[in-house]
C-alpha positions in Angstrom: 119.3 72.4 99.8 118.6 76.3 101.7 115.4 77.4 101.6 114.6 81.0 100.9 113.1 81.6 103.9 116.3 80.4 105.8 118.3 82.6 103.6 116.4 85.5 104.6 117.5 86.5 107.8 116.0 89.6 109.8 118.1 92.9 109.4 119.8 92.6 113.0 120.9 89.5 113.2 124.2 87.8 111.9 122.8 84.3 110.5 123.5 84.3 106.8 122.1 81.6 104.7 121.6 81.1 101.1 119.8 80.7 98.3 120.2 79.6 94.1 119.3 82.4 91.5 118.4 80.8 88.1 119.2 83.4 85.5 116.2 85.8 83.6 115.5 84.7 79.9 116.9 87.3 77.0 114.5 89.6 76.1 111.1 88.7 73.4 110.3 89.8 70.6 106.6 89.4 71.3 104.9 89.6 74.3 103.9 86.2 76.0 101.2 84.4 77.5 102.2 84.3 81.7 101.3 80.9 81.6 103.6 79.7 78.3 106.3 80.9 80.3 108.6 78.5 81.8 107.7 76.7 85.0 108.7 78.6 88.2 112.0 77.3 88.6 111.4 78.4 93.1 108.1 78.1 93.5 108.2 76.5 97.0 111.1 79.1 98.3 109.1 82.2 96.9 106.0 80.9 99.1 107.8 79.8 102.0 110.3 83.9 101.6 106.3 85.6 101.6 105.7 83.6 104.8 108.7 85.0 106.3 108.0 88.5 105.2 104.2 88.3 106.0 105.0 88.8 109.7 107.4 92.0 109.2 105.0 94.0 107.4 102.6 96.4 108.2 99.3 95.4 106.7 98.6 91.8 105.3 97.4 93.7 102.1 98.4 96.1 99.6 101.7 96.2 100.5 105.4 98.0 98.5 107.9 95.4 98.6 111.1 96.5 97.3 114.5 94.3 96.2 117.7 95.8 95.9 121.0 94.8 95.7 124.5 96.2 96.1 126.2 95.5 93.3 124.9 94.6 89.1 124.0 90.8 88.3 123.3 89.6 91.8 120.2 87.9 90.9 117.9 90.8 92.1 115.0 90.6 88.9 115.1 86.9 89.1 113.8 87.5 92.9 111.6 90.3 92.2 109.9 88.4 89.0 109.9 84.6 90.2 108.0 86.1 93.7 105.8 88.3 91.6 104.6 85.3 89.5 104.1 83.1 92.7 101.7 85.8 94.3 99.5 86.0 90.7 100.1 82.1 89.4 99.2 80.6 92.8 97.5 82.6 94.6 95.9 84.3 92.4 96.3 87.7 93.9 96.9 90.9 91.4 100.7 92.0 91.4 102.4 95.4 90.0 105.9 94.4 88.7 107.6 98.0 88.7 111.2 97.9 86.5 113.2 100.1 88.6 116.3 100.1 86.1 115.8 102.6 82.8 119.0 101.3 81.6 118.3 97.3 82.2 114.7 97.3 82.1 115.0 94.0 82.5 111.1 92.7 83.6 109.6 94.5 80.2 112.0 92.3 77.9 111.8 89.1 80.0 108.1 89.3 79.1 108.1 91.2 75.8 106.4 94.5 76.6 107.3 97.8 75.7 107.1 100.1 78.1 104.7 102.8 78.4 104.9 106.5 80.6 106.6 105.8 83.2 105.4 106.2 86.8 107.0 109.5 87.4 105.8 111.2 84.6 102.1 110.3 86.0 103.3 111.1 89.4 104.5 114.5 88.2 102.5 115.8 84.9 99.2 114.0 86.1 97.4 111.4 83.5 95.3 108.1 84.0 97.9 104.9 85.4 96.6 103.4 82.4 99.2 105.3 80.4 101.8 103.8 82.6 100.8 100.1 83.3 100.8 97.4 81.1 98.4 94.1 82.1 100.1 90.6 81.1 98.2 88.9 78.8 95.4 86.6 80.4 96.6 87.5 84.4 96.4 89.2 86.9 99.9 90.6 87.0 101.2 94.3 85.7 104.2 95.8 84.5 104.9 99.4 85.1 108.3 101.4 84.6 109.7 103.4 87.5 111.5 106.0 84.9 112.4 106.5 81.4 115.6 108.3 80.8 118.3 109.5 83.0 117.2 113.2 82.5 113.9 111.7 83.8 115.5 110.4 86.7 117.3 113.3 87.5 114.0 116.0 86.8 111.7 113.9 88.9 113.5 111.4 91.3 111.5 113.6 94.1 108.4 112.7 92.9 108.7 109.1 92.7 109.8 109.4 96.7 106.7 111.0 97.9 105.1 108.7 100.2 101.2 110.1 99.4 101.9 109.7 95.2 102.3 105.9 96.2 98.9 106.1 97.9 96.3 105.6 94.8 98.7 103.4 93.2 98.8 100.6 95.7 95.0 100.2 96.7 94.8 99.0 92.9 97.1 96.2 93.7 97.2 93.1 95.9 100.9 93.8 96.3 103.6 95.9 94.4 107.0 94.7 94.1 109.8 97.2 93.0 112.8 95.9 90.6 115.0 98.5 91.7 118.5 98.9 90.0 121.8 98.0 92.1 122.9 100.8 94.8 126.4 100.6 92.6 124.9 102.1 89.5 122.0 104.2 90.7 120.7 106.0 93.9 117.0 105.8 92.7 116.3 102.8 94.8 118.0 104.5 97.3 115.1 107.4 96.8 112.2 104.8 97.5 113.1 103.3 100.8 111.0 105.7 102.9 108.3 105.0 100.5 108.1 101.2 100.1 107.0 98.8 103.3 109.7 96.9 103.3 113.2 96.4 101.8 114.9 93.0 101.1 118.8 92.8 100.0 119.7 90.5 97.2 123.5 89.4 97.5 125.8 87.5 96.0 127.1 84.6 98.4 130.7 84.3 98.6 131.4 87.3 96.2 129.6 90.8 97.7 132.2 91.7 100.7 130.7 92.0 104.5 131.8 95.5 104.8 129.9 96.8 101.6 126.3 94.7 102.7 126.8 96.6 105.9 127.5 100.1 104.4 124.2 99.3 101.8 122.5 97.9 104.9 123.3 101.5 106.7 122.4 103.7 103.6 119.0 102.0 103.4 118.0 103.1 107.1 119.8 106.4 106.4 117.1 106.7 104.0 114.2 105.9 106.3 113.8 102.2 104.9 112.9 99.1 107.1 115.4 96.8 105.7 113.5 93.5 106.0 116.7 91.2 105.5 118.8 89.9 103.3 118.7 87.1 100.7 121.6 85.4 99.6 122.4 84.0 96.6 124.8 81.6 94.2 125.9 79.4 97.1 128.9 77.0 96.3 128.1 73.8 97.9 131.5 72.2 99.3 129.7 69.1 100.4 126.8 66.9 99.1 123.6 68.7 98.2 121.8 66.1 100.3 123.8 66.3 103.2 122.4 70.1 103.9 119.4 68.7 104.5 120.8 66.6 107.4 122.7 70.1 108.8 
């Protein structure tokens, strides 16, 4: 079976490998307990994907991870969350999960939360982070929402991009990672990519066409982002598992 950190490959080089997304549970109606959650379904990939990214990052702390992918439903929160888990369930480090999708908000109902300011009010109108952030219940991980509603997005999308608004925000925070919608429905992640440390493409294997990667892939430096690589996901395996193994 691919590992994670074989399916990532560096943003200039043309090795594509893969990797299995497992799909995020429907939203609660309560909030839960991190650790009645389900078992992490990739713990050893998630580990072995922050190795890989370790070495193409700035600073081995306090670091803005964002995911993004090109199209809806390529497996982009399950990413986000399941590496966001790793870093606080096994490591024991404190993580900020942002929801970067208003519409989806997909992280909040996975873990039953409802979500408070958002960021970009606090990052606009002033306020304590408090107001914004949410702690998960006996952890060390956080939920925060990027924005509320699209007249939200569209008032203050300048103020979530400002590189020195991110500053307070991530020396509370062994890491932050960034849930940011698809590049097909939204240009707010788009917005961040100067901001964040590093970017990492989630795409469907098999399904998201070479031409459109590439054209994301361009749109992301465009923007001032360091694309860290690409992920690939929902691989169809024509031979025996085992046999990959052997490959």
């Amino acid at each position: 079976m691919s590992k994670v950190y074989e399916a990532l490959q560096h943003a200039y080089t043309d090795q594509q490998e893969v990797v299995k997304i497992f799909r995020v549970e429907r939203p609660r109606a309560q909030p839960v307990v991190l650790s009645h959650l389900p078992p992490l379904k990739m713990e050893r990939e998630m580990v072995q994907l922050h190795q890989r990214l370790a070495g193409l990052l700035p600073d081995p702390h306090h670091n803005i991870l964002q995911f993004i992918s090109c199209q809806s439903q390529e497996g982009v929160s399950t990413i986000a969350q399941e590496f966001a888990r790793v870093f606080v369930e096994k490591q024991g480090k404190s993580v900020l999960l942002v929801d970067g999708d208003s519409e989806k908000m997909t992280q909040h109902h996975a873990l039953g939360i409802s979500p408070k300011m958002s960021l970009q009010q606090i990052m606009t109108n002033g306020g304590n982070l408090d107001q914004a952030i949410t702690p998960v219940v006996h952890s060390r991980l956080f939920l925060a929402q990027l924005s509320g509603d699209c007249s939200e997005i569209v008032q203050h999308k300048v103020a979530a991009s400002k590189r020195d608004l991110w500053v307070h925000i991530r020396k509370q925070y062994d890491l932050i990672v960034i849930d940011s919608a698809s590049v097909a429905t939204s240009d707010e992640g788009l917005e961040l990519c100067a901001v964040v440390d590093g970017v990492v493409m989630v795409v469907e294997a098999e399904k998201t066409r070479s031409h459109v990667i590439s054209n994301i892939k361009e749109r992301i430096i465009h923007n001032g982002g360091k694309l860290l690589g690409v992920v690939f996901n929902r691989q169809h395996h024509y031979i025996p598992e085992w046999l990959y193994s052997r490959l």
